[in-house]
N, C-alpha and C positions, 0 to 999 in steps of 0.2 A: 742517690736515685735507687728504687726499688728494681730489684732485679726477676724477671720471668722466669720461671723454673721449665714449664716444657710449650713445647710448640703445638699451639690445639686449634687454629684459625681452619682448616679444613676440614677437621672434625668436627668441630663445633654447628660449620655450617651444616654438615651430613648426618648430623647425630638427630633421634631419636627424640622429643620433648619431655616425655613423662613415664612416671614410672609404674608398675602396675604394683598391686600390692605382696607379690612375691618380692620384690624388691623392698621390701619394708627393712632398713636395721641391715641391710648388706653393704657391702664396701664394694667399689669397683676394682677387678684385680691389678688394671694397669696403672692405679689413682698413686699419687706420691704419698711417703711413709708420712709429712707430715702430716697434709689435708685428713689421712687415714687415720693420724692421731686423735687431730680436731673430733673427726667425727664420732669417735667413737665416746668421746668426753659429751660429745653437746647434744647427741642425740637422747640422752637423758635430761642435758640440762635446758634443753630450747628445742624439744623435739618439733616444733612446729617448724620454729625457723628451717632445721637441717629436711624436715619433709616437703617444704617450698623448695629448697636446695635439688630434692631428687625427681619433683619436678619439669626442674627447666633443662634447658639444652647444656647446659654446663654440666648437669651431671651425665647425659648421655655421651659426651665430648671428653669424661674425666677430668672436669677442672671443678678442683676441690677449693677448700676452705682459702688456704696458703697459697694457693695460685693468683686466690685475688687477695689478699688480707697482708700476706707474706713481706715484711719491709727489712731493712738492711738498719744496722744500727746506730747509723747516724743521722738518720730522719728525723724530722723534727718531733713526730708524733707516733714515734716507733717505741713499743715498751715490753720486755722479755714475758713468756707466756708459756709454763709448762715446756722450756728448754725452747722457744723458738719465737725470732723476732716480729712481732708483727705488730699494724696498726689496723685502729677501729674504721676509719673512713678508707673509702676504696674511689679514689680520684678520677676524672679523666683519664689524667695520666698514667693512672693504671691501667685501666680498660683500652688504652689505645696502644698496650704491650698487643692485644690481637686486634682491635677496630680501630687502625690507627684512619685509614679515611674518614671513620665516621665520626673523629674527635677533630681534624681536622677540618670538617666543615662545621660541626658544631659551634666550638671555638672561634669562626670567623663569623657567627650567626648573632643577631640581638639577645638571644637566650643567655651567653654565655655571659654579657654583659650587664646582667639584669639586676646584681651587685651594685652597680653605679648609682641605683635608686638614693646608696646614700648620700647625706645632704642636701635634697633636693626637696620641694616643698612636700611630696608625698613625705617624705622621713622627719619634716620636722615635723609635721600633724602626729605622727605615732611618736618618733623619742620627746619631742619637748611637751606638745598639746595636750595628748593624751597620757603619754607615761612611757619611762622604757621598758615595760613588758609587754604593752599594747605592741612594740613593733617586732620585742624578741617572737611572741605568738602568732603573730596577725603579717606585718610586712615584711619580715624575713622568713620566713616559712615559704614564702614564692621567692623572692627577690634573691634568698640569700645570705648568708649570714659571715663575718670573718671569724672563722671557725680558732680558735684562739686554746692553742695549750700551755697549761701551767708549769711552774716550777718544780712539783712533783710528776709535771706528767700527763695528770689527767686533763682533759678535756675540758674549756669551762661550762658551765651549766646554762651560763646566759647564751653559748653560741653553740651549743650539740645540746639535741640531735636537732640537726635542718638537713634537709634534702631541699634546696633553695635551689630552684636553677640559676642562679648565677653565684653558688657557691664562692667563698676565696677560700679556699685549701689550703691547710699549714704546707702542702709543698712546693705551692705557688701556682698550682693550677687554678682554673677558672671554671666552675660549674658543678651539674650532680647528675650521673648520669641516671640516677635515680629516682631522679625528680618524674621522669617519663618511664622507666623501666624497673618499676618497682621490686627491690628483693625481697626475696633468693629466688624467685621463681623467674624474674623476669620476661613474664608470660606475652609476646608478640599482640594477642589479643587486648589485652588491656591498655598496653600502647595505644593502639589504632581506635577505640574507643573514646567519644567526646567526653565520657565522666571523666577522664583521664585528666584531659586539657581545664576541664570544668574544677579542678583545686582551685588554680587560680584565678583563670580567666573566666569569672563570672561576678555579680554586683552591679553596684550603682553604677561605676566609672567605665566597668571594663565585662558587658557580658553579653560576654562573645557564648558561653554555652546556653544561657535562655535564648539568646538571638535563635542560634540554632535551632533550637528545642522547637521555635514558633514557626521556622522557618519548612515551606517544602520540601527540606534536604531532609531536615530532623523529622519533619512528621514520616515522612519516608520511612527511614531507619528505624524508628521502632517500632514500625509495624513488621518490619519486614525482615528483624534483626539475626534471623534464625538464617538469612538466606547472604547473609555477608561475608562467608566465610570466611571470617575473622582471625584464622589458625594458617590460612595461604601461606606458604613461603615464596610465593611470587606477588601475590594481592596484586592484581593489575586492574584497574580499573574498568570495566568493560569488556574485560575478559576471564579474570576468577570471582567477578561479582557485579551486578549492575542494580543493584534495589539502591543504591543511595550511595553518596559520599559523607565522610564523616571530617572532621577536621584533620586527620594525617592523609587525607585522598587528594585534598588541594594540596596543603602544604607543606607535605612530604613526599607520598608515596611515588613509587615509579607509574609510569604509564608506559603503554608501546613505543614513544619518541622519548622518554625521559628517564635517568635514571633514581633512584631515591637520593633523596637530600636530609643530611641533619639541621640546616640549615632552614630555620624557620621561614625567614624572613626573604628568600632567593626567588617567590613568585610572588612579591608585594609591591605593589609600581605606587599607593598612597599609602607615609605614612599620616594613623590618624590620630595620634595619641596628643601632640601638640595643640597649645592653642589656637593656631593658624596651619591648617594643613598643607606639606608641601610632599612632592614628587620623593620619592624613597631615597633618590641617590644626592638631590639638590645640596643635603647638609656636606656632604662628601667633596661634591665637584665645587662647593666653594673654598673648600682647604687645599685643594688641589689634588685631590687623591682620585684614583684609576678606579672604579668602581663595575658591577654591572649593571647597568643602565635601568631606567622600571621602562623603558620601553621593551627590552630583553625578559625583565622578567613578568612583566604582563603574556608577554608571549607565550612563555612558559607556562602561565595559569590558565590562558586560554587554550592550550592544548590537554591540559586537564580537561578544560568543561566539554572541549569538546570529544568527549569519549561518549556523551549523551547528549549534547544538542548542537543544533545547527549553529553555522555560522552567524548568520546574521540574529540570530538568536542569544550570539554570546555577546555580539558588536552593540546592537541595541540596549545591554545590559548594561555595557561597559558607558554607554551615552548615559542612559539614565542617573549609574552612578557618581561619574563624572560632575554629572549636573549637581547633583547634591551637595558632593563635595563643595567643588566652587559655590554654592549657593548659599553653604554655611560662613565658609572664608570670605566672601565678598558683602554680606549683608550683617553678618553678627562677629565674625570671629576676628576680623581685620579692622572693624571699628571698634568694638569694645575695647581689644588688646591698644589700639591706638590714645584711646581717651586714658584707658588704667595708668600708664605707661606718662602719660602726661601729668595726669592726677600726681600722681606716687612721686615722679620727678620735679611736680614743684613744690614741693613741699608743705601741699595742704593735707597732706595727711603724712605720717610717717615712714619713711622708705627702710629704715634699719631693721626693722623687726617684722615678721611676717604674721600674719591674721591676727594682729592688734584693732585693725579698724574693721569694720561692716564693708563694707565697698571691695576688700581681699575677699572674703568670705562669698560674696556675691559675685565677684568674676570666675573664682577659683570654681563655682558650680557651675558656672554660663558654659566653659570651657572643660571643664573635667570632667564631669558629671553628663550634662543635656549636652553640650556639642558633640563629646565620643561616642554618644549612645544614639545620635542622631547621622552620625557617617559611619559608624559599624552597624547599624541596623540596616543601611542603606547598600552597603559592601555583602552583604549575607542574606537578603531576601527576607527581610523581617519588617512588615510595614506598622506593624503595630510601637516597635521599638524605633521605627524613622521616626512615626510621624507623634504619635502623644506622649510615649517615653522622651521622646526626641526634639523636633524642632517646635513641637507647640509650647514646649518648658523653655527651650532654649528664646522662644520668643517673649515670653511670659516675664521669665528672668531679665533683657533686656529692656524690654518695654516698663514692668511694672517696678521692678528692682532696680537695675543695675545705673538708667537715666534718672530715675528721683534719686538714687543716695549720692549722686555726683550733683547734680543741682543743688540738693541739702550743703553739701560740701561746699559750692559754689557764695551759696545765701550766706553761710558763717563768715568767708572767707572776706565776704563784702563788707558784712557789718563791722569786721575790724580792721577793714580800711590798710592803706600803708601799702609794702609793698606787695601785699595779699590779694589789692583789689585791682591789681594789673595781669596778675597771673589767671585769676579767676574769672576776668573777662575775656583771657586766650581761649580756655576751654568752654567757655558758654558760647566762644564764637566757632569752636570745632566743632558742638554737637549740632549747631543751626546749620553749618556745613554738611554735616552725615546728615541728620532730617531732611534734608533739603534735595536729597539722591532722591530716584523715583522710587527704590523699592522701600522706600521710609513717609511717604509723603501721606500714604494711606492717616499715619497718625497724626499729622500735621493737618491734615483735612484740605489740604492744597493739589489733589491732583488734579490735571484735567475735566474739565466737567464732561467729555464723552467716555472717559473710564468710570466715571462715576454713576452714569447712567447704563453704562453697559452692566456693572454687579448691581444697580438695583434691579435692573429687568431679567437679570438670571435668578433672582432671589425671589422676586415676584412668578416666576414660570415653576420653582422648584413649590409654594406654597399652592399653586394651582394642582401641580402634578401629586401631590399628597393629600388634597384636600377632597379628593373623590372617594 
């Protein structure tokens, strides 16, 4: 285990951010003879890097190069350096020699975990579909990479450099603190900035920073970005700034009832990522595990919001998007996943290999693609991103897609007879079942004939009302 050289956790906090240009090429006097070595070797050779160094609060705090870099020489990825041990990657477990709460919650947060991607159908689209450099550049560069040293030493080339949040660390930690706090300056402002979170979390599947961008919160912010004071060592929402919330305002930062959390995920009561959305903690309380509840952490969010609006202003949000949610899961996301699941397991199409047939490809957009973008637009104030980014694809995809290429399936399965044409009339008899709900009937042309007459006389007033 790497060992800490001095104790700087109260400095750190009290110190100074930056340096002025007298400070250019000086050493601090109380700074350690190694760090003092490092710098005087690299501010020739990486002058930029070591001028980000002087910077941040480390260097007003005295913590040099070796304080963070500084390893013991039986680490995995420890290798001697002008007389002193050190390694390239600087861990969690590093940084948690002074912010050990704040690895602590991190570590216990989805972030940390964000590694796990491997295996999963997002990893085999990058290492098998598309190639393994697709996922060394593209899926692990957020997700994470198993940082892997060789037999000389060095580092391999396929898995450094990544700042992945959910690093695997040759020391067994889990993460990058770096992923969010960019070195060597590790400037508080850029942290708390949505371009920040916007490396990853934006795209087809997952973007959460255009949501933003379109959203009230975001047009806010950049108009008014001069007035965020960004640089707060308190940042209290409603109190060192009220022009906007950015993405560490909900889901991090402190408020007057709250403390800060590294812990992404502590004010999220849906998750939405799955094909079927369930309650944050539901995967948890079926393994049996003590969790905090998303009724708790709902709460927690809505004492966020409410540092700027009313209560029943935050209640009726929470209704609307509720609604959504469930409205995705009960109409598109609970019967598609039902019928695929069916399909797949009888064996009219292949179940060993994944996006071999059209009908993967078509669910795997229904739900990854248009359902995420249709319940995080929804979660964020983005109606452009619910409603045609969102459930008009996600409709489109089920209606025009997803029900003809299981039918097609269907038709083949019939024409070769045997025990194909038993299975294939399970699933023609599930989907007449889903069609046959009321919020499907509209396509069947079976509803009610007073519903029917009620949208054509809305459709005939909205033609009168435009036609002046």
């Amino acid at each position: 285990m790497r060992s800490f050289r001095i104790l700087v956790v109260t400095a750190m906090v009290l110190a100074v951010s930056s340096a002025t240009a007298s400070d250019y090429r000086s050493v601090p006097g109380s700074l350690t003879e190694a760090s003092a070595t490092c710098i005087e070797c690299h501010e020739d050779a990486m002058p930029g890097l070591v001028k980000e160094w002087r910077y941040s609060r480390h260097y007003g705090a005295n913590v040099g190069c070796y304080e963070c870099h500084g390893a013991e020489p039986g680490d995995t990825d420890a290798f001697e350096h002008n007389g002193y041990n050190i390694a390239i990657i600087v861990s969690p477990k590093d940084c948690a020699n002074c912010h050990k709460g704040e690895n602590e919650e991190f570590q216990a947060s989805h972030h940390a975990d964000a590694g796990k991607i491997l295996g999963s159908l997002d990893n085999v689209l990058g290492e098998v579909i598309e190639g393994p450099f697709a996922a060394v550049n593209g899926c692990k560069q957020c997700h994470g990479s198993i940082v892997k040293v060789l037999d000389d030493g060095q580092l391999d080339a396929a898995t450094w450099p990544n700042t992945g949040m959910g690093r695997l660390n040759p020391d067994g930690s889990k993460g990058s603190c770096a992923a969010c706090h960019s070195r060597h300056s590790f400037d508080v402002a850029l942290a708390r900035q949505p371009e920040n979170c916007g490396k990853c979390h934006l795209g087809p599947d997952h973007p959460q920073k255009e949501i933003y961008e379109e959203s009230k919160h975001g047009i806010a912010y950049y108009a008014n970005i001069d007035r965020m004071n960004l640089e707060s060592s308190s940042w209290l929402v409603g109190v060192d700034y009220s022009a906007a919330p950015t993405c560490a305002t909900c889901h991090m930062s402190a408020t007057r009832d709250l403390p800060i959390t590294h812990d992404i995920g502590n004010r999220i009561s849906w998750t939405l990522r799955p094909p079927i959305s369930e309650k944050i903690d539901a995967k948890a309380i079926k393994t049996g595990k003590t969790v905090k509840s998303w009724q708790a952490r709902r709460a927690d969010m809505q004492n966020v919001c409410s540092a700027c609006h009313t209560s029943s202003f935050v209640e009726n949000f929470y209704t609307q998007y509720d609604g959504a949610v469930n409205l995705y899961n009960d109409k598109f996301g609970k019967p598609a996943t039902a019928l695929y699941n069916k399909v797949r397991g009888s064996g009219l199409i292949s179940s060993d290999i994944n996006f071999d047939d059209e009908l993967e490809w078509i669910y795997f957009y229904l739900w990854h693609h248009e359902g995420r973008r249709a319940r995080m637009g929804a979660a964020m104030f983005a109606p452009d991103y619910t409603q045609w980014h969102g459930f008009f694809e996600v409709a489109e995809r089920f209606y025009m897609e997803f029900l003809p290429e299981i039918k097609e399936i269907i038709a083949h399965a019939k024409a070769e007879g045997g025990e194909k044409l038993a299975k294939a009339e399970e699933i023609e008899e599930m989907i007449a079942e889903i069609l046959d709900a009321p919020e499907h009937r509209w396509f069947t042309g079976n509803e009610p004939a007073d519903v029917k007459a009620a949208r054509k006389k809305a459709q005939q007033e909205f033609k009168e009302r435009y036609s002046n």
